[in-house]
VOFILO-826855 format. One record per residue (C-alpha): residue in one letter; x, y, z. Coordinates in steps of 0.2 Angstrom, whole numbers, padded with zeros to 4 digits, always signed. Layout:
AXYZ/...
This chain:
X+0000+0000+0000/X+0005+0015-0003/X+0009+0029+0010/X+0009+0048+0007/X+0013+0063+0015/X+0006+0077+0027/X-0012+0077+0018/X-0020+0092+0014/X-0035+0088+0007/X-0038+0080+0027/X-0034+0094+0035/X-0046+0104+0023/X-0061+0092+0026/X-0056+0093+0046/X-0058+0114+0046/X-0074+0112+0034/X-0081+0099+0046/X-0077+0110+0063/X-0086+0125+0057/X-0098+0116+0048/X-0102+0108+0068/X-0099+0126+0075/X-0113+0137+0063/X-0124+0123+0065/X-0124+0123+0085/X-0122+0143+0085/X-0140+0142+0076/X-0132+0149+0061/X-0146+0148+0049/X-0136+0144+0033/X-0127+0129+0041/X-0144+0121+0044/X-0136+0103+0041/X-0122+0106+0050/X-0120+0091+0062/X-0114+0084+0046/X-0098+0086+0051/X-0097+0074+0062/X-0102+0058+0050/X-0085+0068+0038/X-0074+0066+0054/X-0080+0047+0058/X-0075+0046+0039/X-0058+0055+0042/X-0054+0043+0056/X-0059+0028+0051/X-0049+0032+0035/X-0034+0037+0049/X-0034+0022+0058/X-0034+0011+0042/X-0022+0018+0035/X-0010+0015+0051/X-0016-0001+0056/X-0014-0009+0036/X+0000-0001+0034/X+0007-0008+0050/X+0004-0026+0044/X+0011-0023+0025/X+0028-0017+0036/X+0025-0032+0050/X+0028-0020+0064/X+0010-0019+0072/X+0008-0014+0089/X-0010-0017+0097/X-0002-0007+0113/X+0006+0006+0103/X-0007+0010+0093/X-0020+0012+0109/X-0006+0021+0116/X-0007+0034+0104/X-0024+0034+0103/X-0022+0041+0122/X-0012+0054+0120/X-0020+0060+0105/X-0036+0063+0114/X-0037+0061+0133/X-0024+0076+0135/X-0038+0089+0127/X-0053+0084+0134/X-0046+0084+0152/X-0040+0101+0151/X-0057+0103+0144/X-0067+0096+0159/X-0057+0105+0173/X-0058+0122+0165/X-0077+0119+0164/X-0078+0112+0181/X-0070+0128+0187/X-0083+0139+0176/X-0099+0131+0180/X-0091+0131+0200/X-0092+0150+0198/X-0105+0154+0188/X-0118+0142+0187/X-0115+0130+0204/X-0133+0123+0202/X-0127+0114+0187/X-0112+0108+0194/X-0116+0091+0199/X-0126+0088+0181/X-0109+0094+0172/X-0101+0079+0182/X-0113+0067+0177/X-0108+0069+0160/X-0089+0071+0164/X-0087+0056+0172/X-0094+0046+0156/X-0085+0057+0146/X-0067+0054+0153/X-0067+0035+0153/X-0079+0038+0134/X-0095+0029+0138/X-0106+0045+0137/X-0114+0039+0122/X-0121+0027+0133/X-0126+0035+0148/X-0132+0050+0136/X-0143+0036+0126/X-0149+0028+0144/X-0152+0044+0151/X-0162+0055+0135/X-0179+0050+0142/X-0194+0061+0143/X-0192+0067+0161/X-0173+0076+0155/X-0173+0091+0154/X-0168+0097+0136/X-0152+0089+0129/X-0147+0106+0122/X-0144+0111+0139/X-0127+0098+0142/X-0111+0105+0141/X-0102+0088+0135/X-0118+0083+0124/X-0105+0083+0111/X-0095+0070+0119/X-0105+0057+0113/X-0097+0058+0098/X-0078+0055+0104/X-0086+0040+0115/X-0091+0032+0099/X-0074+0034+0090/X-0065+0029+0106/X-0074+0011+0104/X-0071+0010+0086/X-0054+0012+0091/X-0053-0001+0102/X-0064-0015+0092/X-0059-0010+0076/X-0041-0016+0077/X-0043-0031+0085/X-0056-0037+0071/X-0042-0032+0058/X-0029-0042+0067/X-0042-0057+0066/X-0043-0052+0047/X-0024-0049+0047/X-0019-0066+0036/X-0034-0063+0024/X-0027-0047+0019/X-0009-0053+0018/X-0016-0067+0005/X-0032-0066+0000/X-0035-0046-0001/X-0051-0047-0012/X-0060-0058-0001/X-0053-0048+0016/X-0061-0031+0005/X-0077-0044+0002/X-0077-0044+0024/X-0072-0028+0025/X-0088-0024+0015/X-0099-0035+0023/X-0095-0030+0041/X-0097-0012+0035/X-0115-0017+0024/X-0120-0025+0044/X-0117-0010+0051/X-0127+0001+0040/X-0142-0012+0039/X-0142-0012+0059/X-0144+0007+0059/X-0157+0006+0048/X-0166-0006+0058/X-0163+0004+0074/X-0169+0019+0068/X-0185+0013+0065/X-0189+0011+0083/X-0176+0017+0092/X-0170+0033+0085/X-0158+0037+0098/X-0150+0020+0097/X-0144+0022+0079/X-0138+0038+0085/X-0129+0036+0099/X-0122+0019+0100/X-0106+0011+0092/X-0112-0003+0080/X-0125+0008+0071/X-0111+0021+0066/X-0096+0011+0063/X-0102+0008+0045/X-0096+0027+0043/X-0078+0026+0050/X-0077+0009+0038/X-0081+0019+0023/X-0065+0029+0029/X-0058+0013+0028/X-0064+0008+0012/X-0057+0026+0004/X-0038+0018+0012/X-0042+0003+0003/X-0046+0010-0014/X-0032+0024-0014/X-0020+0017-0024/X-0032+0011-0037/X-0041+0029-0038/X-0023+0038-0043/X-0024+0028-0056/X-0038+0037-0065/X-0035+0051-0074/X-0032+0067-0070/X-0045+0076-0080/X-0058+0064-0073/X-0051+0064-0053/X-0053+0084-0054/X-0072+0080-0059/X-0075+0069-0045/X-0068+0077-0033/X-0078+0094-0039/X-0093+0083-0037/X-0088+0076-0020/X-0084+0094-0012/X-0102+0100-0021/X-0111+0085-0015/X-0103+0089+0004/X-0106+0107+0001/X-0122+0107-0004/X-0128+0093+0009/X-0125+0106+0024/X-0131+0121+0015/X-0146+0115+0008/X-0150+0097+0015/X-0163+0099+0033/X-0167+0083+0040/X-0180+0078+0053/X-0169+0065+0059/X-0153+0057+0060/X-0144+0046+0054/X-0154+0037+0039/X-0154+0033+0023/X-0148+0050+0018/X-0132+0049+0029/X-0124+0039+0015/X-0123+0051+0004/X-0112+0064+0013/X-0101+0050+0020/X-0100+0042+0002/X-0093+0059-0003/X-0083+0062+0009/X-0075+0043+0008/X-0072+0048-0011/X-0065+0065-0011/X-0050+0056+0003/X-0048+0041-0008/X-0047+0054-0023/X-0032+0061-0014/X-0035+0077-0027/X-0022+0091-0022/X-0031+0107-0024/X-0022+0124-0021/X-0035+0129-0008/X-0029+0114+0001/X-0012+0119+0006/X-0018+0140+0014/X-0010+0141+0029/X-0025+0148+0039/X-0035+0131+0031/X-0021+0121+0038/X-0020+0127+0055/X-0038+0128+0057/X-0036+0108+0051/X-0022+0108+0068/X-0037+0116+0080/X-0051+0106+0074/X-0052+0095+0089/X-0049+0108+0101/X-0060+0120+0092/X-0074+0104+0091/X-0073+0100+0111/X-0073+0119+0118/X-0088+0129+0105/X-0100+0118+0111/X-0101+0122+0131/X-0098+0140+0129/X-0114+0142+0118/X-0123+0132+0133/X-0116+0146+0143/X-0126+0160+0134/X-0142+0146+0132/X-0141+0145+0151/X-0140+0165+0151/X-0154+0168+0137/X-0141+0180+0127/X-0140+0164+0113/X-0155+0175+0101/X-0141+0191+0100/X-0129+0190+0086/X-0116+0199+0098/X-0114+0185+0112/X-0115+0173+0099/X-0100+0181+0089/X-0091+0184+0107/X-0091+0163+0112/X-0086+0160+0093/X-0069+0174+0098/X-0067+0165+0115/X-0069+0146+0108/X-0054+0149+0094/X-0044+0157+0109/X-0047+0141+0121/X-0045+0131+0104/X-0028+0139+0101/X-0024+0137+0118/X-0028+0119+0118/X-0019+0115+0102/X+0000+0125+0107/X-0002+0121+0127/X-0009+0104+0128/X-0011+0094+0110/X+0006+0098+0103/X+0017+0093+0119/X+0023+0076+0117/X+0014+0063+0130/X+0019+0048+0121/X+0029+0040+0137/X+0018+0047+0147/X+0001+0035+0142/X+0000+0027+0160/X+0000+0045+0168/X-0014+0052+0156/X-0025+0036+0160/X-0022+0038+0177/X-0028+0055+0178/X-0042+0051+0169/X-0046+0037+0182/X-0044+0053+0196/X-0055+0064+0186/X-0070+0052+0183/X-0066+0044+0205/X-0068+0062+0209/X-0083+0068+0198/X-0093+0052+0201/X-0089+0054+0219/X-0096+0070+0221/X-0111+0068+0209/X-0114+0054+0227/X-0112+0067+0239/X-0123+0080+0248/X-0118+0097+0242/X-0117+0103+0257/X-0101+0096+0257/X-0093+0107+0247/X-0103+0124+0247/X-0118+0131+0257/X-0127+0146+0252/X-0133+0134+0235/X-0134+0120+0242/X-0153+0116+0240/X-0152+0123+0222/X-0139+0110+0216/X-0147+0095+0228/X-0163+0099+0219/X-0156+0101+0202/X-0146+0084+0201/X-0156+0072+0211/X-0176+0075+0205/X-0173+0061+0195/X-0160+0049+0202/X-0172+0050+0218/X-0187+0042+0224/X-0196+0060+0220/X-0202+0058+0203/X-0208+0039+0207/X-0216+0046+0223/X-0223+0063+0211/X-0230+0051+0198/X-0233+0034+0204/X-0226+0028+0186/X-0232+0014+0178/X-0244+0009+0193/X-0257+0024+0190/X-0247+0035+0177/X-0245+0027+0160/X-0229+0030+0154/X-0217+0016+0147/X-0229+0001+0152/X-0241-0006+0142/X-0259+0000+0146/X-0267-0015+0150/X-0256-0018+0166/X-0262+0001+0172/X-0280-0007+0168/X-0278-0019+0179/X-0275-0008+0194/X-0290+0001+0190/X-0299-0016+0192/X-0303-0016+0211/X-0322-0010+0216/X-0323+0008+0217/X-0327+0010+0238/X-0340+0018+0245/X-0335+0035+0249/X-0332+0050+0240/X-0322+0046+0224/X-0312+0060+0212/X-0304+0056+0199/X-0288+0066+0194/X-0288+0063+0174/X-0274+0069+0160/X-0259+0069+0153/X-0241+0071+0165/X-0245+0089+0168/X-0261+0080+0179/X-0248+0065+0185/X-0238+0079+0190/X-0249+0083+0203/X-0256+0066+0210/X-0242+0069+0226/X-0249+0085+0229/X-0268+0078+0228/X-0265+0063+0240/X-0258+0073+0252/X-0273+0085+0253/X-0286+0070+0254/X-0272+0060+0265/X-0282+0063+0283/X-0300+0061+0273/X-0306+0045+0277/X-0321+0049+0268/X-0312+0054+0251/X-0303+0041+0238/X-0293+0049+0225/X-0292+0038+0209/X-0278+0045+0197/X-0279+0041+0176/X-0264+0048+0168/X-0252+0045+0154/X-0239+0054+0146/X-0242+0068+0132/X-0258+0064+0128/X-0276+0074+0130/X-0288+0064+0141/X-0302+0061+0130/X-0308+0047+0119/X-0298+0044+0103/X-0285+0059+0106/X-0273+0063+0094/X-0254+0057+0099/X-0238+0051+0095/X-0239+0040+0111/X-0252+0026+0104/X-0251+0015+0120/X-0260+0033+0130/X-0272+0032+0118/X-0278+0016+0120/X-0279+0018+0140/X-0290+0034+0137/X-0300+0025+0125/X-0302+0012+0139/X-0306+0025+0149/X-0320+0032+0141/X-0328+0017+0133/X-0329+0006+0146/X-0323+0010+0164/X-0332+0030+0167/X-0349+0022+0159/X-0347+0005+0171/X-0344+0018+0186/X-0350+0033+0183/X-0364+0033+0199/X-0349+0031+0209/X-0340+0045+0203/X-0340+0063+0212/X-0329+0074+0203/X-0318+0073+0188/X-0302+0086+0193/X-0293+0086+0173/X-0276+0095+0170/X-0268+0094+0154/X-0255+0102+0142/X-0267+0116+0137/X-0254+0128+0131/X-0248+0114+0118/X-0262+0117+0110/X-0270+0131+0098/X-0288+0139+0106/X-0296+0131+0094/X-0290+0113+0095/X-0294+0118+0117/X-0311+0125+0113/X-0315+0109+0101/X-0307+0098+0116/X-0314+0106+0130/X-0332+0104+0119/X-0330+0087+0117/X-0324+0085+0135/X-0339+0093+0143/X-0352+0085+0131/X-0346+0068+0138/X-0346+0072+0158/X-0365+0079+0157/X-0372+0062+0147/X-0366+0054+0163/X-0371+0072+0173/X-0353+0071+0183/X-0346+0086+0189/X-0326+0093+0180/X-0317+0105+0187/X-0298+0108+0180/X-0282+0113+0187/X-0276+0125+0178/X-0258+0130+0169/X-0244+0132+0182/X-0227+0143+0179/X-0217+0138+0167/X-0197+0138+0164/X-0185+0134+0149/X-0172+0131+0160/X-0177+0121+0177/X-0181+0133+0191/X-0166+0132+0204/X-0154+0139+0188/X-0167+0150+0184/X-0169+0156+0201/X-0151+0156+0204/X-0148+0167+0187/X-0161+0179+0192/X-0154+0181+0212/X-0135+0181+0207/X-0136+0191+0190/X-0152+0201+0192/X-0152+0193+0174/X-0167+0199+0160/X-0171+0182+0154/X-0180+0184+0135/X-0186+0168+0134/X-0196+0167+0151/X-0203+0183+0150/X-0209+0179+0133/X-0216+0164+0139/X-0225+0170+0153/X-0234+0184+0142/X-0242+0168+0133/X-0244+0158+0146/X-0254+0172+0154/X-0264+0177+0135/X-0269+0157+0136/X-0273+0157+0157/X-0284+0171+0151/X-0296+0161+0138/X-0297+0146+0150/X-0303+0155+0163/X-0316+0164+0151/X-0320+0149+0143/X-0322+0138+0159/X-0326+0151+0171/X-0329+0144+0190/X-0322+0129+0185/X-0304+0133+0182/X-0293+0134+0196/X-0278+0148+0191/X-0263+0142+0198/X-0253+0154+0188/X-0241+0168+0195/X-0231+0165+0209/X-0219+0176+0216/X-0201+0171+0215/X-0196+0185+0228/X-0206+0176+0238/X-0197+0157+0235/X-0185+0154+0247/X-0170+0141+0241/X-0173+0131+0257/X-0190+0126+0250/X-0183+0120+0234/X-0184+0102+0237/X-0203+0100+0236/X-0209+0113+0223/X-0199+0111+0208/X-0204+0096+0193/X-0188+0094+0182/X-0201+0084+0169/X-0209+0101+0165/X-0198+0114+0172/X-0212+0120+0182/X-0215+0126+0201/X-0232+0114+0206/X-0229+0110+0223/X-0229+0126+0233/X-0239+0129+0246/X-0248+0142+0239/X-0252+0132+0226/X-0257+0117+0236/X-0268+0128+0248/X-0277+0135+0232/X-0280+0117+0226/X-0287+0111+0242/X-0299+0126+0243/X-0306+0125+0227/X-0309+0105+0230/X-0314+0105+0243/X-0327+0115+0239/X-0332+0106+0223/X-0334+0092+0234/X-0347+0099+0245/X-0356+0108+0230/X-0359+0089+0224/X-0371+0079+0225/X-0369+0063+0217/X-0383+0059+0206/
């Protein structure tokens, strides 16, 4: 095989890629395929590590340790300095996100954050957008390439020594797998195909392939290599500028990657290539790749990320900390120093995944509450408690085991049932603890994820609609003389007026067939980012937050029709005082699942008043 020379072309398609990532993340409209990049660098290296490895065996001098070594201090170096410049950061600016930026440091340092990221992106996260090492995921997925990838080649080593058309045959078959898995993936499981190994590694084989087929592509001619390489830049080009994709990967993703696998194979040596500013930004890539990313969470977190200004002031400071990176940590030589980079890598991921265990009132006071809060909701017994999941709220069960809890005789006493989607199971904890000392009183709680409770709802969530459909057919008509008041909270905001009018028409027409009494909860606050930062920003920072404000003008525009609409019958729940929350109360009032304050007791003292009196104005009939 043959071997060349610093390549340009490489470094070009590692600066495109790197930019391409950036404009996208930075919401620069014109890149809006830009995560592109990445599939171009899982090309890039799989191409790299090909190339080393094959030409290792041609030469008979392959090193399995070697090569890992290398591997390590090619990347570990950077994203260490990474994590404990951003530790420090987030320590000082934004402590209640502390302990969720170690979550994802401690998988990223020993690269198993694609995992944890696909384990953990469930519908009660709050939004991924929002992760400083989201990125991560990407180097976790090479980093397991490189360890499988050359012990499958060393099993395929004597195939390529003698027979290399049937090892390209494997070579293409393993590759083929791969791709047919991540088809198969995505057609259930989305974030599968994307975040795990197997499903990907058809991409960084391509890169392989474009090794494989390099000496035979030089021996087209010239005329006809500059055409295809034109085409392959075009077809890249045009992909990220033009291309907009719902989801990722699929069927489309070959295209860019078969592109990008053709233009390195092609090994064309345009001019444009060999700019130094091209090169260099080729040298920063990585660097540039790991630090863009959790500065822009920075101004998300602050609500600055809409103005241009702050936008184009994180770009400034990420090519500074890129540069930094590159000349300080990237370009010192660590090659006998492999067992001292693993080492701290091991110290970093002890001492973030310790204190992502301890009580952070170990290590600061006056936030204390706010970080507890933010980290544990859901690692605790909270949200299980909040919800009662999969026992009385449908979420990832199948909805004939919730229809069989609802299977017992209704008793004799005063029964309410709490109906709707999660923004109704979000209060079920709230509700049993006003009716706890009512010996009187059964509540019976009907809830499931996203969905609007009424009878053949529209959803993405088929399983939801199905219980509801239960619901309404069978179980309200079988014991509706039982029933005392139907108390129903939804998503209401998620909806246009009409699509609530049509809803709430529908809904009401049903209850009086049966002549039971509704009355609904009605919306609660709402934040884009969960309350203790929120709280946090606006304490520390006396920070104007864009986003919020906006969101409460609607919230408040839609809080007004209900309550026109519904009248006596909706309980306003809207507007509480943040001056008046105190950080010691944050461990019972704040729901990561909708970044909403519920379980105040304002809010729990409004609830029981207005059900109460419901309860005394009925009459059961």
């Amino acid at each position: 095989m043959k071997t060349n020379s610093f390549r340009y072309d490489i470094s070009f398609l590692r600066a495109f890629s790197v930019l391409a990532v950036l404009f996208y993340h930075y919401k620069f409209p014109w890149f809006r395929s830009g995560f592109i990049g990445v599939d171009i660098f899982f090309v890039i290296s799989g191409f790299l590590m090909t190339k080393i490895i094959l030409s290792s065996f041609d030469k008979e001098n392959f090193n399995i340790w070697d090569f890992y070594k290398r591997r390590i201090i090619r990347i570990i170096p950077a994203l260490l300095g990474l994590v404990m410049v951003f530790s420090l950061l987030i320590f000082l600016f934004l402590q209640p996100q502390i302990v969720n930026f170690l979550r994802s440091a401690f998988s990223s340092v020993l690269f198993f954050s694609n995992i944890y990221y696909y384990l953990n992106n469930g519908y009660f996260d709050s939004s991924s957008q929002y992760n400083f090492l989201l990125h991560s995921w990407s180097l976790s997925v090479e980093w397991q390439f490189y360890l499988i990838y050359p012990v499958i080649l060393l099993f395929l080593k004597r195939l390529y020594a003698t027979k290399r058309n049937i090892f390209i045959l494997v070579f293409l078959t393993l590759a083929f797998i791969s791709f047919c898995a991540m088809l198969i993936h995505r057609s259930y499981d989305l974030d599968f195909s994307f975040y795990i190994f197997y499903p990907r590694a058809w991409e960084m084989m391509l890169g392989g392939l474009a090794f494989l087929f390099e000496n035979k592509m030089q021996e087209i001619p010239k005329k006809l290599k500059l055409i295809l390489a034109l085409t392959s830049l075009s077809g890249i080009i045009s992909f990220i500028f033009l291309f907009h994709a719902s989801s990722w990967p699929s069927l489309y993703t070959i295209i860019p990657v078969f592109f990008t696998t053709l233009l390195i194979s092609l090994n064309y040596k345009f001019t444009a290539y060999k700019n130094k500013i091209v090169t260099y930004l080729g040298n920063i890539s990585y660097s540039l790749y790991l630090y863009h990313w959790p500065l822009y969470v920075f101004i998300l977190f602050f609500e600055v990320d809409a103005s241009l200004k702050y936008r184009v002031l994180m770009i400034f400071i990420s090519f500074i900390l890129a540069i930094l990176s590159y000349e300080g940590v990237e370009k010192r030589n660590y090659f006998n120093k492999a067992k001292l980079v693993m080492a701290m890598s091991l110290v970093i991921f002890i001492l973030s995944f310790s204190i992502t265990k301890i009580d952070a009132e170990n290590y600061t006071y006056e936030y204390k509450n706010l970080i507890n809060t933010t980290s544990n909701y859901r690692y605790s017994k909270q949200a299980e408690n909040q919800y009662k999941f999969d026992t009385k709220h449908l979420s990832h069960t199948d909805y004939k085991t919730i229809i069989q809890n609802l299977s017992a005789p209704i008793p004799d006493k005063k029964n309410i049932i709490l109906l709707g989607d999660s923004h109704a199971g979000m209060f079920s904890e709230t509700m049993n603890k006003i009716f706890a000392n009512k010996k009187d009183t059964n509540l019976i709680q009907i809830t499931a994820d996203a969905t609007y409770p009424m009878e053949n709802s529209k959803s993405n969530y088929p399983n939801p609609v199905q219980y509801f459909n239960y619901i309404f057919k069978e179980y309200i008509p079988k014991y509706h003389k039982n029933i005392d008041l139907i108390v129903i909270n939804a998503n209401y905001s998620g909806y246009t007026e009409k699509e609530m009018k049509n809803n709430l028409k529908i809904t009401e027409q049903y209850y009086s067939k049966y002549n039971l009494p509704t009355i609904y909860i009605g919306l609660t606050d709402f934040y884009f980012i969960d309350f203790p930062t929120y709280y946090y920003i606006k304490k520390k920072y006396n920070a104007s937050m864009y986003k919020e404000e906006k969101k409460i003008k609607q919230t408040e525009k839609f809080n007004t029709f209900l309550k026109n609409y519904l009248g006596n019958k909706y309980i306003d729940l809207l507007n509480v005082n943040i001056n008046k929350v105190s950080s010691e109360n944050f461990p019972y009032i704040y729901d990561t699942n909708h970044l909403t304050l519920f379980g105040t007791e304002q809010y729990k003292n409004i609830l029981s008043q207005k059900l109460n009196k419901a309860l005394i104005e009925t009459t059961r009939k």
